[in-house]
Every structure is written in structure tokens, then in C-alpha cells.
N, C-alpha and C positions, 0 to 999 in steps of 0.2 A: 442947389439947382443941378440938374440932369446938363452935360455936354454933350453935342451934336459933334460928332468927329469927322463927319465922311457929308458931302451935300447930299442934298438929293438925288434919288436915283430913280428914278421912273421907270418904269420896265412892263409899260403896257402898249398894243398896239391898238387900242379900240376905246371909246370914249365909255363913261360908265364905269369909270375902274376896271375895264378889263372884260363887260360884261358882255356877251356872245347871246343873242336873244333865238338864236339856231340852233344851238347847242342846250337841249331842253333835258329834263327827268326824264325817265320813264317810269311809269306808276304800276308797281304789282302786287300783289298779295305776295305773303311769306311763301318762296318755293315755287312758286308760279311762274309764268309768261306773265308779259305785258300787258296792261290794262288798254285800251283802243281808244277808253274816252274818260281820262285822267280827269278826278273831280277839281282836280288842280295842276297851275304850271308853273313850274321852276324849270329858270334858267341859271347856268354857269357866268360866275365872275370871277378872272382866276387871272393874278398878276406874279409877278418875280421881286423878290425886293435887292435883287443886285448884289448880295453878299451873302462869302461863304457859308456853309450853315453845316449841320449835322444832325442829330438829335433833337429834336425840336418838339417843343409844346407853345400853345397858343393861349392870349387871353382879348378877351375884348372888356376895356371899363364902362362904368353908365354916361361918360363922355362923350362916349364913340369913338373912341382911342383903340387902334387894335393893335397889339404887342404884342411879335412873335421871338422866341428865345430857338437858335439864337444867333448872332452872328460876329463875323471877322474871328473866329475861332472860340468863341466864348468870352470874347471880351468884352462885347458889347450885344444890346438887344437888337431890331428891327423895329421900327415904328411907323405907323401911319396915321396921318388925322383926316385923312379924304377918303376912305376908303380902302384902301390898298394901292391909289393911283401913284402916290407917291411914298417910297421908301427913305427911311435915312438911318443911320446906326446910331446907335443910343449908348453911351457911354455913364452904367450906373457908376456916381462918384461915392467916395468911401472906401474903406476900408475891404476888401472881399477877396474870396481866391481868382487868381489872375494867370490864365494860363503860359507857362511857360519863367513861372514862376515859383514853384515848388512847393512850399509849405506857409510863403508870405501872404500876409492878409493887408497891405501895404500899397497904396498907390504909388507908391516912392520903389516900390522894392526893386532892384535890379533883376531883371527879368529877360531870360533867354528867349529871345521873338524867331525863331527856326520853326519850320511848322513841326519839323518830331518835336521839337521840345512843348510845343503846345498840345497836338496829339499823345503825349504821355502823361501829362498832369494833370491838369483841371480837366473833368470829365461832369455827364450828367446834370447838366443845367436845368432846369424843372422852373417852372412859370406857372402860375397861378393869382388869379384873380377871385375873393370872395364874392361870390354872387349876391351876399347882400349888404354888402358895404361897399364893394369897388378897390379896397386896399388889395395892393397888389404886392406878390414876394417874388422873388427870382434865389432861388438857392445852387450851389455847384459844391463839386465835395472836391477835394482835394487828392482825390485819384488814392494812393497806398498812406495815408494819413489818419487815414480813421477817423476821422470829423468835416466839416462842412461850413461852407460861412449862408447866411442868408442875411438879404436889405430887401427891403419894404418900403414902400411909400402907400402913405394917405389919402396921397392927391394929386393922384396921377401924373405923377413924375416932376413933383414944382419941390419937395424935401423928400429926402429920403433916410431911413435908420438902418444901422448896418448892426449883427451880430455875426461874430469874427469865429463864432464855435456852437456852429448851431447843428444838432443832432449828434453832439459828441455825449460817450463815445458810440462809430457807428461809422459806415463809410460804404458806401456806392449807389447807384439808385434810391438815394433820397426825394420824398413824395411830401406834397406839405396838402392838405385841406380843412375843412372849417366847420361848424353847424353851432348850435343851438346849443347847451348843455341838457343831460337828460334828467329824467326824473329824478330827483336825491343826487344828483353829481356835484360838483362842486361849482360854482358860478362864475363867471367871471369879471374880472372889473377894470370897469372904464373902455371895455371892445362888448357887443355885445354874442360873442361867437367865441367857443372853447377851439383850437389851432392843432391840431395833431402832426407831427414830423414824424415819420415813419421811416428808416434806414434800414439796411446789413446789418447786422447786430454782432456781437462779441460771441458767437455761440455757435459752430466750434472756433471758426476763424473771423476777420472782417473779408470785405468785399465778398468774396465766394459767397459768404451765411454756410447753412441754410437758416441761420438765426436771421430772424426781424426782430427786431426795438425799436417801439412807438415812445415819443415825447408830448410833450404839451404843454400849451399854452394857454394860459388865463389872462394876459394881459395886452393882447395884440398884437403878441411875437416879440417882444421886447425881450423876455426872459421861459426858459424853457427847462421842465423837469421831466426825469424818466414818468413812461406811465405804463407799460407792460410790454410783454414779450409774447408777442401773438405765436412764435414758432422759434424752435421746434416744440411741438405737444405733443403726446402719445396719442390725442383725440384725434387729430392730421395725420396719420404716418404718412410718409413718402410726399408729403405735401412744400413746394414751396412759396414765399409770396416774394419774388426777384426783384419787379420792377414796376410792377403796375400800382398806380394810385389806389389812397385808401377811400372814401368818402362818407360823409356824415348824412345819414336823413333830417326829414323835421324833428320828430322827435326828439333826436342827438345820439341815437344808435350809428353806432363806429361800425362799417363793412371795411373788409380787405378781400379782394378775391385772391384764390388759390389756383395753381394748376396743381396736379398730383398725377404720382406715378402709381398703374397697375400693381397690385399685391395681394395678396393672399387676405391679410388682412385689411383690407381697404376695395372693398369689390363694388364696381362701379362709380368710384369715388377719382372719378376724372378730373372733375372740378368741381370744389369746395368754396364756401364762402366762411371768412372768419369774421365773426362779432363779438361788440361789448356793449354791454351797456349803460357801463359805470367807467366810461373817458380813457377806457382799453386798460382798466386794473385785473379784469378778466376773460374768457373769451370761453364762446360757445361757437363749433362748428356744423355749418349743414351741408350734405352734398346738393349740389343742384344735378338733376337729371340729363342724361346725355344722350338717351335713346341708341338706336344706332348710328348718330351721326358720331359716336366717337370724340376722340380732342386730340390736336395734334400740338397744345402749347409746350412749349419746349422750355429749356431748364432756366433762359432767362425770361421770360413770359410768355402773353399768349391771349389770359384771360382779363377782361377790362369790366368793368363796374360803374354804374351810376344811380343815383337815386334819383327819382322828381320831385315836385314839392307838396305832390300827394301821398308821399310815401315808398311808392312803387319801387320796387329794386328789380335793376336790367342787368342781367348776366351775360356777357359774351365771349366766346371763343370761336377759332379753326376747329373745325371739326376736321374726321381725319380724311376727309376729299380736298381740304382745305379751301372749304367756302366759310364765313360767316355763321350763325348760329346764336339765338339767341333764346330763353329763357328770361320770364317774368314771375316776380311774387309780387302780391298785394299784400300779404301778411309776416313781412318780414320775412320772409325767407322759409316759413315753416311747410307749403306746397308753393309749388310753382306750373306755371303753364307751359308748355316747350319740349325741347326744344324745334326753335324754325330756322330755317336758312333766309337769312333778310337782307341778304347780300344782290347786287347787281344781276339776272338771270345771264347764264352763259359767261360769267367772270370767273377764274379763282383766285385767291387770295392770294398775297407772299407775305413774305415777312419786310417786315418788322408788323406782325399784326395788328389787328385792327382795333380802336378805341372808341369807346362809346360815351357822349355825353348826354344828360338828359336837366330839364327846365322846368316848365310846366307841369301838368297832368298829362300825359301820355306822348308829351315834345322829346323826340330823341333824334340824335344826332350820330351816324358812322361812320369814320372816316377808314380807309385803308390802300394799299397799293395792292395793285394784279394785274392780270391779263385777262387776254379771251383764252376761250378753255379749249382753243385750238391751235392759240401761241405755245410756244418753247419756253415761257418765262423768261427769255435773258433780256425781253426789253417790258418795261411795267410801267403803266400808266398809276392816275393817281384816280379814286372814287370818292365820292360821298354819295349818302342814305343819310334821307330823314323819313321821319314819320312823326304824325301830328296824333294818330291814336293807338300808339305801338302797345298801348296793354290792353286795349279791347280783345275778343275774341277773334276776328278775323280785320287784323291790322291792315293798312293800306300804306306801301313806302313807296319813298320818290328816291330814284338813282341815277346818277350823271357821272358820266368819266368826263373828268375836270381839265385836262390835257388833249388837244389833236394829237392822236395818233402818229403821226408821222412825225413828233418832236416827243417822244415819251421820256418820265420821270427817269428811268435808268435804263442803262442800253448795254452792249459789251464793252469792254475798253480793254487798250492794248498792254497796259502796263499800269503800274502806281498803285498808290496807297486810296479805296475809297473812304468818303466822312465817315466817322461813325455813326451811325444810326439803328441802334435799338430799339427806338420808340418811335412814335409820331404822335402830333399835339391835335386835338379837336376840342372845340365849345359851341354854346350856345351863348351867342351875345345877349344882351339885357334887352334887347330890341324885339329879340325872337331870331334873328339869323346864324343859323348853322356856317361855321366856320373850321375851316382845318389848316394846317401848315404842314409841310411835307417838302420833302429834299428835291431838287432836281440837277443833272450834269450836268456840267456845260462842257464835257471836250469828252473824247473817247480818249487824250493822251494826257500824262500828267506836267503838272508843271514842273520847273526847272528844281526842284526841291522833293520830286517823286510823288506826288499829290496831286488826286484827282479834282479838278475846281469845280463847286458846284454853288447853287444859290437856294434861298427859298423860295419855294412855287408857297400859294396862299390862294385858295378859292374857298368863296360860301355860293349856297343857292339864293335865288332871289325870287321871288315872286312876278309873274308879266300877265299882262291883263288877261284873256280870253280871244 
């Protein structure tokens, strides 16, 4: 069983989990101004869950469990079973890396509780939930170790299984996702979903890369074997894939998105997508088109990826105004439609860029942090985009900044160390609601240990009547 370490923490001021029926979408086509008479309405629900956080991804189970990774420094999850009204931290038990603990995989292990000693070790916490099972993974790598621990649970959070060296060898921004196995691949047994772990790879160095090494799993994450080395390839030059998720279509074709750098031999090959389709033992790459919006994805990511369960694969990056930008293929990746800017009208984007999940037939999900495009950037609110037919020809999205303004996601601050945050977490729950996790401050000064305190903000859109 799962331990509850911390009570509840509530951290809304509005009843409905948080939900503000004022603070509405605005509905536009790709690129455009605002629609006047939106064929639909969403509203914001957007709570705090009371503890520290940094890097963060998100999962919702077919329970209605939403789990956001991560918090109290990596030690524990965030959890809520009412929505987001209430938070409490989740202490996965077992065996796993434990920040400020160094190379132990040890509940027992003596462990340095300093916040540097926690901000130096265990890094990159990655959460995940299979979409069509509900088993859920939480993975952290062990910062200059070169390997990874990953625990699982079946059912939502009542046992869980821990492996103590999962995506070894291999070490920083490790990605876990799932599908189908593909045509002639190998099958797997007793889970009915082939598991891919995708790391930093040995090639030239770890953490840096630019080597990635994919693993996998046949047996529901219990036990995992190398399955190929998507980069470096002569096929990719100047290509890396740093941090971003890998994801499986129906079929069982493996995508990884790439950014890539300008070259001579690589001309317009801004952003690439890699594939397999024999469980990543090979790969083929395509570029996806950038028009003139450019890519501004920098050396630890940038570009994000999703499939539906029609197929469709959604490509996204900053483009170099740094707004949003998306590209679609129906046919695997061999032409694509795009690029469109499907971002908030009058927003730009910041970093940690923007990720994209997608569901259904044409259900996508964007979350990201920015400003108005007549801020300074130094204080950033938080967005989501959805779209219910984002691979039609002329898509129609819904866009909400999920914070008031006058209390924004990050602001200046005087001094101190901020979370790390490279990434940020989005899904699409089982229900159909778009959900995202994302960092907020709470003080412009740091605490008594030089660290900036912040928490998890957590908003999806909701549907209100007419």
C-alpha cells in the first residue's frame, strides 16, 4: 500500500475544484482572432496542490485519480481523488531513487534531506499512465549514475512493483510510453501493450547524449531489454531527441520527435520525426515542414508529439516568434498539413515549451507557459488549447490562461535557486478532460536554504452549459 505522508491540503478558493465559470476559452481558428460565437464553452479549473514541485508531468487513471509528479522534492507524488479540490503527497513505497540520496534504491538508505542535496541527485521524474490499461509508472534517474529506477502500479496505487535499474545503461531525461505491438513485432505476455523506455544513451557520453537508447518491455515493465539506438544516425545529422516523450500509435509504430540544428547537409530539417516499426530495432526518419514559422527548440527540447487513436500524428514546436505551431500527418508521417500557429491569439510562448497530448480522433490537448505579446516575459502565466478536430482542414481551438493575471505562474525574484523545470506535464483523462500540471511561486525571496518555494498549479477545461 501507497503512504500518505503530508494531510490534506486544499488550496482552492471556489467550489467545483477550483472552477471559475468567468474565466472562459476563447475559440479560434489556427492563426486567427477570436471566434464571437464559439460553437462551444470551456471554462477554467485550476487549483494548487500545496507542495513543492519542479518538473512535472501529469496522469489521470480510469478511476478519476489525477496524479501529478511531482512533489516535496521528488519524493513523493501529488494526488487527488475529488478533482484537484483536494491535494495530499503520495509516498510511492519500495525500493526507488530517493533524492538526496545518491545512488541508493533503498527506503532505509541514509539520505542527505538539504534541499542542494536534493537538487543534485535524483532529477527528472516522468509519470505516466497507459491509456488503455490505467497502470501507471513514475520513473527518476539518478542524476550522474547512468541508470534509472521505475515502480508501477496496477491499481492505482493499492500495490505497487518497483525495478531498481530501469533504463540502464542510460541516464537523464528518461520517457516511458506504451501501444499495441506492430505487425511481425514481437508480442507480449500477460500486459497487453509492448513499454518503451527511451534515455540519454552511452554515445558519446551519458546525461549530455546526443545519443538516445530505447528499451522495452514485453511484460508490463517488470523486466526490460535494449531495443535500439534512434540517435546518433547519419540519417538525422545535427538532430537531437533530449527530453521529449516518445509515443506509440495504434498500429504500434514508435515516434520520437527531434529538434535539429540548421546545416548544410540537413536543409530545412528543423524538426524531424524518428520512427520504427519493428519495437525501435530500426528507424526511419522524416522531416516535418516548418514553412516560415521557423523552430526556435533549443538543445534540451522544444518539439512534442502525439498520436490519436485514429492514427493521426501532431507535431509541435516554437516556432522562431516563439508561438506554438503545429503540423499533422494522417499517413504516418509521409506528408503533413502545417505548419499553424494554434497557440492563444496575442500570447508568446516561454520555456519550458509547450506539450501536446492527443485521445480520440482529432482530441488534442496544449499546454504551455507565456505572456501577452506586450509583456516583458519576466512574469508568465500558464495556457491550455484544446481542439476537439485539430486534424480537419480548418481546425477550431479553445484557449484559456488558467491563472489571474495579477498572481502569475513566475514573476522576478530577488535572489535563490529556482525549481528545475525543463518540461511541463499534460493529458487527456479517460473521461475526455484536458489536463495540465505546471510550476507556480510562491515568494519572490528564497527560503532559509537559498531556494525559491513554489507548488503545483493543476488546471483542465470543463465544459458549462450555453
Amino acid at each position: 500500500m501507497g503512504v500518505i505522508v503530508v494531510p490534506t491540503a486544499a488550496a482552492t478558493s471556489h467550489s467545483s475544484a477550483g472552477c471559475n465559470h468567468r474565466r472562459l476559452a476563447v475559440a479560434h481558428h489556427a492563426g486567427t482572432a477570436t471566434m464571437p460565437k464559439p460553437p462551444r464553452r470551456l471554462a477554467v479549473c485550476a487549483t494548487e496542490t500545496g507542495f513543492f514541485t519542479g518538473e512535472t508531468t501529469i496522469a489521470v487513471t480510469k478511476q478519476g485519480t489525477v496524479w501529478m509528479s511531482a512533489a516535496n522534492w521528488e519524493w513523493a507524488l501529488a494526488r487527488s481523488n475529488d478533482k484537484g479540490r483536494h491535494w495530499t503527497a503520495y509516498t510511492v513505497p519500495g525500493p526507488q531513487a530517493f533524492p538526496g540520496c545518491g545512488v541508493g534504491t533503498s527506503a532505509v538508505t541514509n539520505c542527505d534531506e538539504s534541499e542542494q542535496a536534493k537538487y543534485n541527485t535524483v532529477a527528472d521524474a516522468f509519470l505516466w499512465a497507459d491509456p488503455r490499461t490505467s497502470r501507471l509508472f513514475w520513473s527518476k534517474t539518478y542524476g550522474y549514475a547512468a541508470c534509472s529506477s521505475l515502480n508501477f502500479t496496477p491499481s492505482n496505487g493499492r500495490s505497487w512493483h518497483a525495478v531498481t535499474r530501469f533504463a540502464c545503461p542510460g541516464g537523464d531525461y528518461e520517457k516511458i510510453a506504451g501501444g499495441p505491438p506492430p505487425a511481425g513485432g514481437a508480442k507480449p505476455v500477460g500486459y497487453p501493450d509492448v513499454l518503451y523506455g527511451c534515455t540519454n544513451g552511452p554515445a558519446p557520453t551519458f546525461v549530455v547524449g546526443p545519443g538516445r537508447i530505447c528499451y522495452k518491455s514485453l511484460d508490463g515493465g517488470l523486466s526490460w531489454s535494449a531495443a535500439g539506438q534512434p540517435l546518433p544516425s547519419p540519417l538525422a545529422p545535427g538532430c537531437l531527441q533530449f527530453q521529449e516523450p516518445q509515443q506509440v500509435g495504434p498500429d504500434g509504430t514508435l515516434y520520437l520527435p527531434l529538434n535539429c540544428a540548421t546545416l548544410a547537409s540537413n536543409p530545412a530539417g528543423l524538426v524531424k520525426v524518428a520512427i520504427s516499426h519493428d519495437e525501435g530495432l530500426t528507424w526511419s526518419y522524416t522531416s516535418v515542414p516548418t514553412g516560415n514559422a521557423g523552430s526556435d527548440a533549443g538543445l534540451i527540447g522544444g518539439v512534442s508529439l502525439a498520436v490519436d487513436r485514429a492514427g493521426a500524428l501532431y507535431v509541435l514546436w516554437p516556432g522562431a516568434d516563439d508561438k506554438p505551431y503545429l503540423a499533422v500527418s494522417r499517413n504516418g508521417g509521409r506528408t503533413w498539413r502545417g505548419p499553424s500557429m494554434v497557440g492563444m491569439p496575442g500570447v508568446v510562448e516561454a520555456a519550458p515549451f509547450a506539450q501536446i497530448a492527443a485521445l480520440e480522433s482529432g482530441h488534442v490537448a496544449i499546454a504551455y507557459y507565456g505572456h501577452s505579446a506586450q509583456g516583458s516575459g519576466r512574469r508568465l502565466n500558464g495556457y491550455l488549447t484544446e481542439s476537439f478536430d485539430a486534424a480537419a482542414v480548418k481546425p477550431t481551438f479553445y484557449s484559456a490562461q488558467l491563472n489571474d493575471s495579477r498572481h502569475p505562474l513566475y514573476f522576478p525574484v530577488k535572489s535563490g535557486t529556482l525549481p528545475r523545470n525543463d518540461y511541463l506535464g499534460v493529458t487527456i483523462a479517460p473521461d475526455g478532460t484536458p489536463w495540465t500540471g505546471l510550476v507556480k511561486l510562491r515568494s519572490a525571496t528564497p527560503d532559509a536554504q537559498g531556494y525559491i518555494p513554489s507548488t503545483g498549479f493543476v488546471a483542465r477545461l470543463v465544459p458549462i452549459p450555453p
